[in-house]
N, C-alpha and C positions, 0 to 999 in steps of 0.2 A: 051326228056326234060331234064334230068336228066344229058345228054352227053352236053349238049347247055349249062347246068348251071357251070360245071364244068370246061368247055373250057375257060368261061368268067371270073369264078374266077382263073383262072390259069392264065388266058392272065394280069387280073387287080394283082394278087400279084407280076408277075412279073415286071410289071411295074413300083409299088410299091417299090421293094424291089433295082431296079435299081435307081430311087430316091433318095431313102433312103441311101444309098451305095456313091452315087454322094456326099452327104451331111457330109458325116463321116468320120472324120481323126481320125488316129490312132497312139498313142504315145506308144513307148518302153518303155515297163516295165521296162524290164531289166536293163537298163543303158549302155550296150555294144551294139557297132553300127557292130561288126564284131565277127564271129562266134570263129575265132581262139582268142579273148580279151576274151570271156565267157568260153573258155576251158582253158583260162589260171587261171584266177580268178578261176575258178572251182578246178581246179590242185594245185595252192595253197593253196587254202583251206582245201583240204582234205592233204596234204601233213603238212600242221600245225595240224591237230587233230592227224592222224598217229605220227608226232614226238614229241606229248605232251602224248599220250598214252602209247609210245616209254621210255619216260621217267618214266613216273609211273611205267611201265614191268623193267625197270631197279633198281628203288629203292624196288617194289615187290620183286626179281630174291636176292636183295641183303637181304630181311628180309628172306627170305627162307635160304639162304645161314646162316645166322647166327641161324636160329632156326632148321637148321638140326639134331645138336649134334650128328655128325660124320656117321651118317647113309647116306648110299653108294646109297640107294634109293633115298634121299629127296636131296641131294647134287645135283644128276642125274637130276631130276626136275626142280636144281634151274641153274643148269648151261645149258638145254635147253631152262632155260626162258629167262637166258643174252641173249646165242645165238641171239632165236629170237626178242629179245627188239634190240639187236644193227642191224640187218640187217632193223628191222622197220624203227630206225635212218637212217640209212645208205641211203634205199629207199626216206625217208622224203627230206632226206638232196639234193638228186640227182634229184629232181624231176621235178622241174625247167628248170637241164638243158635236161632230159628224154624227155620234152614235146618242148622245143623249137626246138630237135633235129629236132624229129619227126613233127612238123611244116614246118620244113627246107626241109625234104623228099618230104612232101606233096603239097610244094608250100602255105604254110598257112603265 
C-alpha cells in the first residue's frame, strides 16, 4: 500500500512540477547576458577598490616616511609599503588589459 501511494505521489508531483516549469520564465538578475560582460564588470571592480586602497597605502607609506625620525627600521617599513602600494597601482591600472588579454586566449 504504502509503495502504490508513493508511486502516485511521485508520478502526480512530477507532473506537477512539469506544469509548473512550462508556466515560469525567468529573468536575469544580473544584468549581463554573457559571461565574459560579468568577468569584465567584475575585474573592474575589484581593480577600482585595489587602486583606491593603492592610494591610501601610498599616502599611509608616506606618513610613515615622515614619522620615522631617521630610524633605519621604520624607513624599512615605509619603503616596503610604497613598494607594495605602487605594484597595487600598477596591477589596478593593468587590469583591464590582463583580462581582455586573457579573454583573447580563451576565445571569450
Amino acid at each position: 500500500m504504502n509503495k502504490k501511494f508513493l508511486a502516485i505521489f511521485c508520478s502526480l508531483l512530477f507532473v506537477f512540477a512539469q506544469v509548473a516549469a512550462a508556466s515560469v520564465t525567468l529573468t536575469n538578475p544580473i544584468g549581463y547576458g554573457t559571461f565574459p560582460a560579468l568577468f569584465t564588470a567584475i575585474t573592474n571592480g575589484v581593480a577600482a577598490i585595489i587602486g583606491g586602497l593603492s592610494t591610501i597605502m601610498v599616502i599611509w607609506a608616506g606618513i610613515l616616511f615622515l614619522s620615522s625620525g631617521g630610524s633605519t627600521e621604520r624607513m624599512g617599513t615605509a619603503k616596503k609599503a610604497l613598494t607594495y602600494a605602487i605594484i597595487g597601482i600598477v596591477v589596478s591600472a593593468t587590469a583591464a588589459i590582463i583580462v581582455s588579454t586573457i579573454q583573447g586566449w580563451i576565445g571569450g
